[in-house]
DSSP file (Angstrom, degrees, kcal/mol; ACC not computed):
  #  RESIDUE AA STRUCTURE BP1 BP2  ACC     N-H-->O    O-->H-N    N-H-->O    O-->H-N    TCO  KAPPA ALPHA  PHI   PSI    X-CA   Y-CA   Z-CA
    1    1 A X              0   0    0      0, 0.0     2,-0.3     0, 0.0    24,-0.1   0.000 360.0 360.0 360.0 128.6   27.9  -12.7   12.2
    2    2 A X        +     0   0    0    105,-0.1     2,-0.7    26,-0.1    24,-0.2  -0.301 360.0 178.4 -67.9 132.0   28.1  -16.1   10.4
    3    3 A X  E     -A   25   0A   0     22,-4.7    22,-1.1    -2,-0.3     2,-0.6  -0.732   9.8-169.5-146.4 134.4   27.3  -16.0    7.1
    4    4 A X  E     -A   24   0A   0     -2,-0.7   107,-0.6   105,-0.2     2,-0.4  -0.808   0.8-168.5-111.7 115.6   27.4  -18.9    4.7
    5    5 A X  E     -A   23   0A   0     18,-2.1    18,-4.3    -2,-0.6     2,-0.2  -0.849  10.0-156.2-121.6 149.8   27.0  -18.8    0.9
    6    6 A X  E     +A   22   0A   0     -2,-0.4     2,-0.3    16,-0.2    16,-0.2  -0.626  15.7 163.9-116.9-178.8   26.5  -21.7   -1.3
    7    7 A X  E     +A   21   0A   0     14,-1.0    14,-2.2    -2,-0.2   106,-0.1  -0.931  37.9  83.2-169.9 169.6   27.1  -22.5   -4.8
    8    8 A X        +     0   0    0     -2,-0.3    11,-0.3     1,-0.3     2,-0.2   0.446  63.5 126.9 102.8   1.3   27.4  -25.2   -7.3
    9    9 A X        +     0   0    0     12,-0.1     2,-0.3     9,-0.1    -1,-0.3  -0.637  21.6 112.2 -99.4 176.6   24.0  -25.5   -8.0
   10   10 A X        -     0   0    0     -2,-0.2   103,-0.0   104,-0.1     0, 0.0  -0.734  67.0 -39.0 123.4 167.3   21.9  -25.4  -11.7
   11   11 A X        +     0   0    0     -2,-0.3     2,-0.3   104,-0.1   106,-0.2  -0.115  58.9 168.6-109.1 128.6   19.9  -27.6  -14.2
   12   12 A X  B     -d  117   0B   0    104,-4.5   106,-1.9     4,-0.1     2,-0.3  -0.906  34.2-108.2-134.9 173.4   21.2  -31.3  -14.7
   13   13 A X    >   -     0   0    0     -2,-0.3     3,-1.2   104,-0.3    76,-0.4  -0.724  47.3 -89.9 -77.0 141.8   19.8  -34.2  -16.4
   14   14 A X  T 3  S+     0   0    0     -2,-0.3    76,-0.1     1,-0.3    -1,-0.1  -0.194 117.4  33.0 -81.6 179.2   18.7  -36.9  -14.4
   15   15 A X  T 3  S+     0   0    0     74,-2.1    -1,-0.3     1,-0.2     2,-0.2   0.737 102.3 110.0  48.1  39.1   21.5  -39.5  -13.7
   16   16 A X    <   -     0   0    0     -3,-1.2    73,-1.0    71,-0.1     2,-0.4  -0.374  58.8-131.9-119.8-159.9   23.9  -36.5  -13.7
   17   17 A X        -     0   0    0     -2,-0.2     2,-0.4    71,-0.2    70,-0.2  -0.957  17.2-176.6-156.1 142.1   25.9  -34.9  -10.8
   18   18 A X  E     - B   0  86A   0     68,-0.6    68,-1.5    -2,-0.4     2,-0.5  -0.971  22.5-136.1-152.5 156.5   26.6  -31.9   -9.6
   19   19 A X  E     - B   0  85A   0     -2,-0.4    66,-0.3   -11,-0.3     2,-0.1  -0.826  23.0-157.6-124.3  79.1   29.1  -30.8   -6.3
   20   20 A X  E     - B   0  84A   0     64,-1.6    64,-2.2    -2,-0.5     2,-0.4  -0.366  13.9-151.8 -45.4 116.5   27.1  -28.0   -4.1
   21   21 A X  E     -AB   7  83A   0    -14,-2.2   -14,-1.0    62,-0.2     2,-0.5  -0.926  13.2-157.9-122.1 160.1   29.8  -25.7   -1.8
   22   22 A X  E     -AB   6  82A   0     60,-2.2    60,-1.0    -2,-0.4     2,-0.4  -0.925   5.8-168.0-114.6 118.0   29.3  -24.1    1.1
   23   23 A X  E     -AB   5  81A   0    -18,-4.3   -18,-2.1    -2,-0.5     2,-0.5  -0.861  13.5-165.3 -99.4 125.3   31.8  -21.0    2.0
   24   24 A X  E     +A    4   0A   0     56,-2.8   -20,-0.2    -2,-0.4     2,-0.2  -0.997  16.1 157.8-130.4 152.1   31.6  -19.6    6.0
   25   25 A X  E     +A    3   0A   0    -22,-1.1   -22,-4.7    -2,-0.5    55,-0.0  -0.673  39.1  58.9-131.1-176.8   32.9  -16.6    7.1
   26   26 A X        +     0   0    0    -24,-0.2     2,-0.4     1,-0.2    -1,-0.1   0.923  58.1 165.6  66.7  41.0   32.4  -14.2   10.0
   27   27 A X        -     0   0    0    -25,-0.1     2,-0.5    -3,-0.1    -1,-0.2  -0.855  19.2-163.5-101.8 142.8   33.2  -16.4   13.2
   28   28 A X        -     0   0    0     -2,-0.4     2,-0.1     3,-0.1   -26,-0.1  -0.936  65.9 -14.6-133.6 116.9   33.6  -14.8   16.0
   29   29 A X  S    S+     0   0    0     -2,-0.5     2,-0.4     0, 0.0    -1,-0.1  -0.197 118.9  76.7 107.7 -42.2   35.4  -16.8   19.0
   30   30 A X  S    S-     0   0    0      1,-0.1     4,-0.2    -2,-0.1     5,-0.1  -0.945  76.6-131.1-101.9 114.2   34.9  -19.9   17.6
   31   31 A X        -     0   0    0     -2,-0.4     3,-0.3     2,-0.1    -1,-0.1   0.254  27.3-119.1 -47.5 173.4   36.8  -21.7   14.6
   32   32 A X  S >  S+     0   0    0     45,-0.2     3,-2.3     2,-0.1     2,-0.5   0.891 113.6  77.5 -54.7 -54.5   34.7  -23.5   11.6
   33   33 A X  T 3  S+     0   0    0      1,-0.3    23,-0.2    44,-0.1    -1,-0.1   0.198  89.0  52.3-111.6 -15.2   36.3  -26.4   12.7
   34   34 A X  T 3  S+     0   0    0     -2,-0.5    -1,-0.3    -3,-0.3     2,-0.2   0.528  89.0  95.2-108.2 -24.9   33.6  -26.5   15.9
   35   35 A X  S <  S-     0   0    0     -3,-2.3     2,-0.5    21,-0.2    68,-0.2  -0.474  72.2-136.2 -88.1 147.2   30.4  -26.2   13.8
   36   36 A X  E     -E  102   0C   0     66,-1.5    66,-3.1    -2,-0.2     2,-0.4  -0.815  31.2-146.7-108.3 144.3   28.6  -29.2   12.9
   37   37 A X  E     +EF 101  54C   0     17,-2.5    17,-1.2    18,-0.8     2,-0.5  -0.915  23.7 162.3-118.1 125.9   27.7  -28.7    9.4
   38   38 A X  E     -EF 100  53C   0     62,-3.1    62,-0.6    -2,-0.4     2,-0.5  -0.896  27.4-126.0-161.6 167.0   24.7  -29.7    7.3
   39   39 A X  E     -EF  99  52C   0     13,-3.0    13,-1.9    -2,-0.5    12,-1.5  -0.923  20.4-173.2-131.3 143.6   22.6  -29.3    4.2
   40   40 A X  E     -EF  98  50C   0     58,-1.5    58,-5.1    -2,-0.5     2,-0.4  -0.759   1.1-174.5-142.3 115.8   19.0  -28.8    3.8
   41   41 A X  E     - F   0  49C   0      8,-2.6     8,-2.1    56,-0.2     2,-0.3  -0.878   7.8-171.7-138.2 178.8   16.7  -28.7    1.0
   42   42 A X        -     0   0    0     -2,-0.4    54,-1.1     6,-0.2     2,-0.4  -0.837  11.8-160.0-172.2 115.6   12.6  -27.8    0.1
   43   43 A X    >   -     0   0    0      4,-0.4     3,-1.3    -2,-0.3    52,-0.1  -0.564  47.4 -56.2 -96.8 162.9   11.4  -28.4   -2.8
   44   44 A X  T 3  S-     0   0    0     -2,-0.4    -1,-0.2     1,-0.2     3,-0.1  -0.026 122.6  -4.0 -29.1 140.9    8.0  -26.6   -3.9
   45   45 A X  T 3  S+     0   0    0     -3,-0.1     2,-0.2     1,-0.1    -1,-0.2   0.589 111.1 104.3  41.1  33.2    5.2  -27.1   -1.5
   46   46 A X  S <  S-     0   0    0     -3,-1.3    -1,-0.1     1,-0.1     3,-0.1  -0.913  78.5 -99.0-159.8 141.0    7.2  -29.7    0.9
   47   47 A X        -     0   0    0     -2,-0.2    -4,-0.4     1,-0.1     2,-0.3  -0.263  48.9 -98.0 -50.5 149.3    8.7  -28.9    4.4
   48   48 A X        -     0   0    0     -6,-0.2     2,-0.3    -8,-0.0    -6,-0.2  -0.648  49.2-160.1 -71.4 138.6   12.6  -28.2    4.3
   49   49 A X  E     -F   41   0C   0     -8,-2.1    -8,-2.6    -2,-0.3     2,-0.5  -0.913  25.9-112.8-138.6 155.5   14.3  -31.5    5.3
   50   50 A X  E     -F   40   0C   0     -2,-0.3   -10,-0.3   -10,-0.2     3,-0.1  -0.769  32.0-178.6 -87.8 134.2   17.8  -32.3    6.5
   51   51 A X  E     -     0   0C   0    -12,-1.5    13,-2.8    -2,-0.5     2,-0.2   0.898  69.8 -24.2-111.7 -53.7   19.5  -34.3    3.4
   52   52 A X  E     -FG  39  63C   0    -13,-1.9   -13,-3.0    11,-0.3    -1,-0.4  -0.954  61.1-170.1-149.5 163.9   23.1  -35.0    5.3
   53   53 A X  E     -FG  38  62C   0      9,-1.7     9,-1.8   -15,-0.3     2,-0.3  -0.953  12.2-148.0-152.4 169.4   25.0  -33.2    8.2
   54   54 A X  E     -FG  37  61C   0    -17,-1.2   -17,-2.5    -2,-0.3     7,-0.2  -0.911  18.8-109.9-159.0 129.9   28.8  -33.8    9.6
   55   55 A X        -     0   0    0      5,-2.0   -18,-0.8    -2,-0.3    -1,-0.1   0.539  40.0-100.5 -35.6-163.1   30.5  -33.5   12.6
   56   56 A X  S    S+     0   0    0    -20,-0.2   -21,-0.2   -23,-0.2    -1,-0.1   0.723 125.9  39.4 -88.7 -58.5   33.1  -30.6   13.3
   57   57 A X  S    S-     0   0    0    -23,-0.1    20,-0.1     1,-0.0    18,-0.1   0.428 108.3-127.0 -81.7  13.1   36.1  -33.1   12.5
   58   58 A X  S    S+     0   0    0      2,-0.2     3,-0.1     1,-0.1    17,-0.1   0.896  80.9 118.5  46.4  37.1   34.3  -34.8    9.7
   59   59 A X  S    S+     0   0    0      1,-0.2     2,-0.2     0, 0.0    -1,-0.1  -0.023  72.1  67.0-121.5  15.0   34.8  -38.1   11.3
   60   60 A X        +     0   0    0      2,-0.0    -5,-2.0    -5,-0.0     2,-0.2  -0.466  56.4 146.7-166.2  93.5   31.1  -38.1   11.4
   61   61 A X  E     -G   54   0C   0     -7,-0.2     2,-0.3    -2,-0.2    -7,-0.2  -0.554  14.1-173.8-129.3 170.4   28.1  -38.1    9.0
   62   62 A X  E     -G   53   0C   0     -9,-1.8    -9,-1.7    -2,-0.2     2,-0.3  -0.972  12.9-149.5-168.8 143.4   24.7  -39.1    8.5
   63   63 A X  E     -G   52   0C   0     -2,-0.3   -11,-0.3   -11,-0.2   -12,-0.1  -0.963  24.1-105.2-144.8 142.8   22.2  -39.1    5.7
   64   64 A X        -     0   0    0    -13,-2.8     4,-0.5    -2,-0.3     3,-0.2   0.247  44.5-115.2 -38.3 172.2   18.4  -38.9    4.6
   65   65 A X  S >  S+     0   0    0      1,-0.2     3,-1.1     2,-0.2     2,-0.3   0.794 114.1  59.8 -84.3 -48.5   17.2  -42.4    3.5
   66   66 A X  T 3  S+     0   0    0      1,-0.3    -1,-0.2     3,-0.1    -2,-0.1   0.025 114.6  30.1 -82.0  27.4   16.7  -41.0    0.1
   67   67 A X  T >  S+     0   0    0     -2,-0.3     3,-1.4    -3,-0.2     4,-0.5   0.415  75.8 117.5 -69.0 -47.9   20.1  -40.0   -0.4
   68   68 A X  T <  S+     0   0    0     -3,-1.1     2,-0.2    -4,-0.5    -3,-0.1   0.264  82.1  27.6 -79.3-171.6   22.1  -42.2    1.3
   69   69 A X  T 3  S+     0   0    0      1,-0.1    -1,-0.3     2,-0.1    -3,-0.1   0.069 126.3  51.6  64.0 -31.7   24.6  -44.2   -1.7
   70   70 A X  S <  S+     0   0    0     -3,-1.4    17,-2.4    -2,-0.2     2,-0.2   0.692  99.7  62.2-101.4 -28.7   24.2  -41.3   -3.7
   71   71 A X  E     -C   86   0A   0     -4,-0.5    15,-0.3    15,-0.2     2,-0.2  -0.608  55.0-165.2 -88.5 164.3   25.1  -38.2   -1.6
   72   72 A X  E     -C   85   0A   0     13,-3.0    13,-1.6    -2,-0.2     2,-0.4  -0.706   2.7-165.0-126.2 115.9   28.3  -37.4   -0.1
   73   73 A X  E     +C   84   0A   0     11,-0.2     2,-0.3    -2,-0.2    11,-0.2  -0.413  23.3 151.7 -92.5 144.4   28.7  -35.0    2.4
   74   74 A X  E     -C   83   0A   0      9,-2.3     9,-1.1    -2,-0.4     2,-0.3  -0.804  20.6-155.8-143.5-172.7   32.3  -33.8    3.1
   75   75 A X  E     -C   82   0A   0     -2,-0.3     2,-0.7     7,-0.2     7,-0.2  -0.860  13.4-141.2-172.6 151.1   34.3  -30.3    4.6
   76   76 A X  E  >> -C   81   0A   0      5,-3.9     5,-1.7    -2,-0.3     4,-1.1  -0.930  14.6-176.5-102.9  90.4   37.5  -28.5    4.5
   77   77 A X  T >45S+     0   0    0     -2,-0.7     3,-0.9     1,-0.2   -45,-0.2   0.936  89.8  54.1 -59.3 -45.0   38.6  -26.9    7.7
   78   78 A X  T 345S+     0   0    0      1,-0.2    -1,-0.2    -3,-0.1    -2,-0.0   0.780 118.0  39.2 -81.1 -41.9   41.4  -25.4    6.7
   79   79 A X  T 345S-     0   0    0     -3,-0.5    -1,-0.2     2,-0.2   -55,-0.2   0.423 103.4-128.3 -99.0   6.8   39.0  -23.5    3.5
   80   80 A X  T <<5 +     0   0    0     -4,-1.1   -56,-2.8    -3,-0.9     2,-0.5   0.879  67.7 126.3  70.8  34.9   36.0  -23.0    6.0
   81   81 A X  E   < -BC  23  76A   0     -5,-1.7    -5,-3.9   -58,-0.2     2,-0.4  -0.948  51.2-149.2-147.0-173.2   33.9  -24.7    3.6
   82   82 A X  E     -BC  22  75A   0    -60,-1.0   -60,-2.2    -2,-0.5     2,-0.3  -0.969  14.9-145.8-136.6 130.0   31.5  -27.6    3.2
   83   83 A X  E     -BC  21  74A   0     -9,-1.1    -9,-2.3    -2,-0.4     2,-0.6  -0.857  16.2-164.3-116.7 143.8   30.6  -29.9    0.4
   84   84 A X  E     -BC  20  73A   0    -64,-2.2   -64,-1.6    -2,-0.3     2,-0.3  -0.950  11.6-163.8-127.7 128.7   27.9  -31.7   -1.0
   85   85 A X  E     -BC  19  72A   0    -13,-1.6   -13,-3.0    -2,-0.6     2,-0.5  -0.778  17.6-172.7-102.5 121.6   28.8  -34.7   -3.8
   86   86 A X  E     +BC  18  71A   0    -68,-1.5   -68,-0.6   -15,-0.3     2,-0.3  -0.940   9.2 170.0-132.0  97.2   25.8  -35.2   -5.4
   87   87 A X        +     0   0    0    -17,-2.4   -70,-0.2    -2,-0.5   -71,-0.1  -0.816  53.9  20.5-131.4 173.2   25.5  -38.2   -7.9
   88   88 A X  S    S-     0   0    0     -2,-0.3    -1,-0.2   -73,-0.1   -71,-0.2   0.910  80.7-159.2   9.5  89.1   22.5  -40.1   -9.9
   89   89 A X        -     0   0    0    -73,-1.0   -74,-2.1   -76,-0.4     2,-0.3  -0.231  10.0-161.0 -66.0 171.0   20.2  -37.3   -9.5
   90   90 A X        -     0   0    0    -76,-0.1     3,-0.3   -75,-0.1    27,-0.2  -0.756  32.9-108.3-131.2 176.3   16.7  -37.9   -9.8
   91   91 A X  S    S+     0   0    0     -2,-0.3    26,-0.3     1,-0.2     3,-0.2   0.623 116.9  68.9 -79.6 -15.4   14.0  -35.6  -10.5
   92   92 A X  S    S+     0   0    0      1,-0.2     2,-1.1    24,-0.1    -1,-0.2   0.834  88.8  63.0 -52.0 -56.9   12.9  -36.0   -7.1
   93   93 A X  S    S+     0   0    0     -3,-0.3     2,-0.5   -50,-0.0    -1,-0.2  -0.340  72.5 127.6 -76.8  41.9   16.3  -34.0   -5.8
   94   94 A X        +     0   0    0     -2,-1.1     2,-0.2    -3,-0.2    22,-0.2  -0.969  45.1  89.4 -99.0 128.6   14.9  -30.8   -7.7
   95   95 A X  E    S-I  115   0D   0     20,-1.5    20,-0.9    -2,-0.5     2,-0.6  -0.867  83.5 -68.6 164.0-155.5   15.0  -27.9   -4.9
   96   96 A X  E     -I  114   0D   0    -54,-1.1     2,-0.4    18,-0.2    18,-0.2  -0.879  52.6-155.3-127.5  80.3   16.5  -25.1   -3.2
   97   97 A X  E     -I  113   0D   0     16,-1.0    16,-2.1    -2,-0.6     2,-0.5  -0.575   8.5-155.4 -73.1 115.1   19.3  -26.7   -1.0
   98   98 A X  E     -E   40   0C   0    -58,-5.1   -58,-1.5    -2,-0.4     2,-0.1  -0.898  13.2-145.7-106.8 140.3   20.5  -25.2    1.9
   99   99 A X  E     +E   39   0C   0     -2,-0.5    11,-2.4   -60,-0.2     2,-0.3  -0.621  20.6 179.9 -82.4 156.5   23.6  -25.1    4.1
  100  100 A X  E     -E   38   0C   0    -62,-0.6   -62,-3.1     9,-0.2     2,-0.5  -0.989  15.1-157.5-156.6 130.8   23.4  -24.7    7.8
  101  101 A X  E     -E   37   0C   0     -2,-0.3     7,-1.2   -64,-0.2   -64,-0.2  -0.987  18.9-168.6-119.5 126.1   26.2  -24.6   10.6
  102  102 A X  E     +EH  36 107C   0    -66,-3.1   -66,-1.5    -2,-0.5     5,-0.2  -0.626  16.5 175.6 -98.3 167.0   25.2  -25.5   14.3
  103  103 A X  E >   - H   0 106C   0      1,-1.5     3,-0.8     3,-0.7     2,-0.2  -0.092  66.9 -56.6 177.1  69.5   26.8  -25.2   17.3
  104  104 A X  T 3  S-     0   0    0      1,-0.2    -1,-1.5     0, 0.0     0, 0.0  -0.645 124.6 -17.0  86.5-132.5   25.0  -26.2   20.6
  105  105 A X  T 3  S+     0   0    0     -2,-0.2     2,-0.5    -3,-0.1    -1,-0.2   0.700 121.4  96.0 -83.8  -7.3   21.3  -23.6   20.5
  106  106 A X  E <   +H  103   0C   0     -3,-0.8    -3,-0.7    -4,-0.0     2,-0.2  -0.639  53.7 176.1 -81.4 141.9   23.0  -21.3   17.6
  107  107 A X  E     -H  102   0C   0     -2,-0.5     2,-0.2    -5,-0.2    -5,-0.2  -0.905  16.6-160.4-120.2 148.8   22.2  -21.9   13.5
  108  108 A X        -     0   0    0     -7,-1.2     2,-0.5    -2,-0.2    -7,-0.2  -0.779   2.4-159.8-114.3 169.3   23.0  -20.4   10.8
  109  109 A X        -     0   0    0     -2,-0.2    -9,-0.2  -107,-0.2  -105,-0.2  -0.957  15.2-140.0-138.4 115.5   21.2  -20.8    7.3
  110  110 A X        -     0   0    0    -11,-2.4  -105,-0.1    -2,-0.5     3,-0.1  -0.243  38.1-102.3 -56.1 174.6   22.9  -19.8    3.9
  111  111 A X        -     0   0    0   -107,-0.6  -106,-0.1     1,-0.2   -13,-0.1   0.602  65.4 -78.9 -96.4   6.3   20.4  -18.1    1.7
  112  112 A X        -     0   0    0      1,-0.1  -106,-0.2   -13,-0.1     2,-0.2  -0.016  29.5-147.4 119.9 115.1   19.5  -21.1   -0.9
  113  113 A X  E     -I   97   0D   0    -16,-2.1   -16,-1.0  -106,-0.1    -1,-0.1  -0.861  19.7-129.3-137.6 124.2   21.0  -22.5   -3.7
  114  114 A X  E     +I   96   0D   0     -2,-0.2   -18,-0.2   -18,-0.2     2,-0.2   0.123  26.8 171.4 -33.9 130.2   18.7  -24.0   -7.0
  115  115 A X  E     -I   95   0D   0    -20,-0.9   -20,-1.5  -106,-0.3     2,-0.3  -0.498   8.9-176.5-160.3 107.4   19.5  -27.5   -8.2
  116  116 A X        -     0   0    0    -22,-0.2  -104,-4.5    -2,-0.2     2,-0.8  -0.905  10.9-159.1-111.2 127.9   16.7  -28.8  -10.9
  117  117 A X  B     +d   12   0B   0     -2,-0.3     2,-0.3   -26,-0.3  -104,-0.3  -0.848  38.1 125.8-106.1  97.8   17.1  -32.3  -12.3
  118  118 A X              0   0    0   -106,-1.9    -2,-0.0    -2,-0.8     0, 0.0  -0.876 360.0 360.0-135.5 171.4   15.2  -32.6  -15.5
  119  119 A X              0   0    0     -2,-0.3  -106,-0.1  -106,-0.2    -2,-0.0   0.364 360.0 360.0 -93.0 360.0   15.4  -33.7  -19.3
């Protein structure tokens, strides 16, 4: 069973920055290296939305509108994890950011890591 824990998230000030990681373990047949990777957030009362995702080699990424310049999504095959570079937060990017690994009709979901941008 995959299972994906995140970290790196916690209370910033806006225009601050903060590096969200994803650790997966528990693949069974298939490498990390095959999963398309991507991270997910929902803020109170709002839909969970896809913020950036990246190919299996990383040679391939894509980002929310409201992100893009600001995020960077990146991964480490070799440490089976997945990163998100997070810079001039806004108070807007306050929510519960998740990581997600695909791979043709299977997902996984990590369980949810906090990240509040306030003064």
């Amino acid at each position: 069973q995959v299972q994906l824990v995140e970290s790196g998230g916690g209370l910033v000030q806006p225009g601050g920055s903060l590096r969200l990681s994803c650790a997966a373990s528990g693949f069974s047949g298939f490498t990390f290296s095959v999963y398309r990777m991507s991270w997910h957030r929902q803020a109170p009362g709002k839909e969970r939305e896809l913020v950036a995702g990246i190919t299996g080699d990383g040679g391939g990424t894509n980002y929310a509108d409201s992100v893009k310049g600001r995020f960077t999504i990146s991964r480490d095959n070799a440490k089976n994890t997945v990163y998100l570079q997070m810079n001039s937060l806004k108070p807007g990017d306050t929510a519960v950011y998740y990581c997600r690994a695909t791979l043709g009709p299977s997902g996984y979901w990590g369980q949810g890591t906090q990240v509040t941008v306030s003064s």
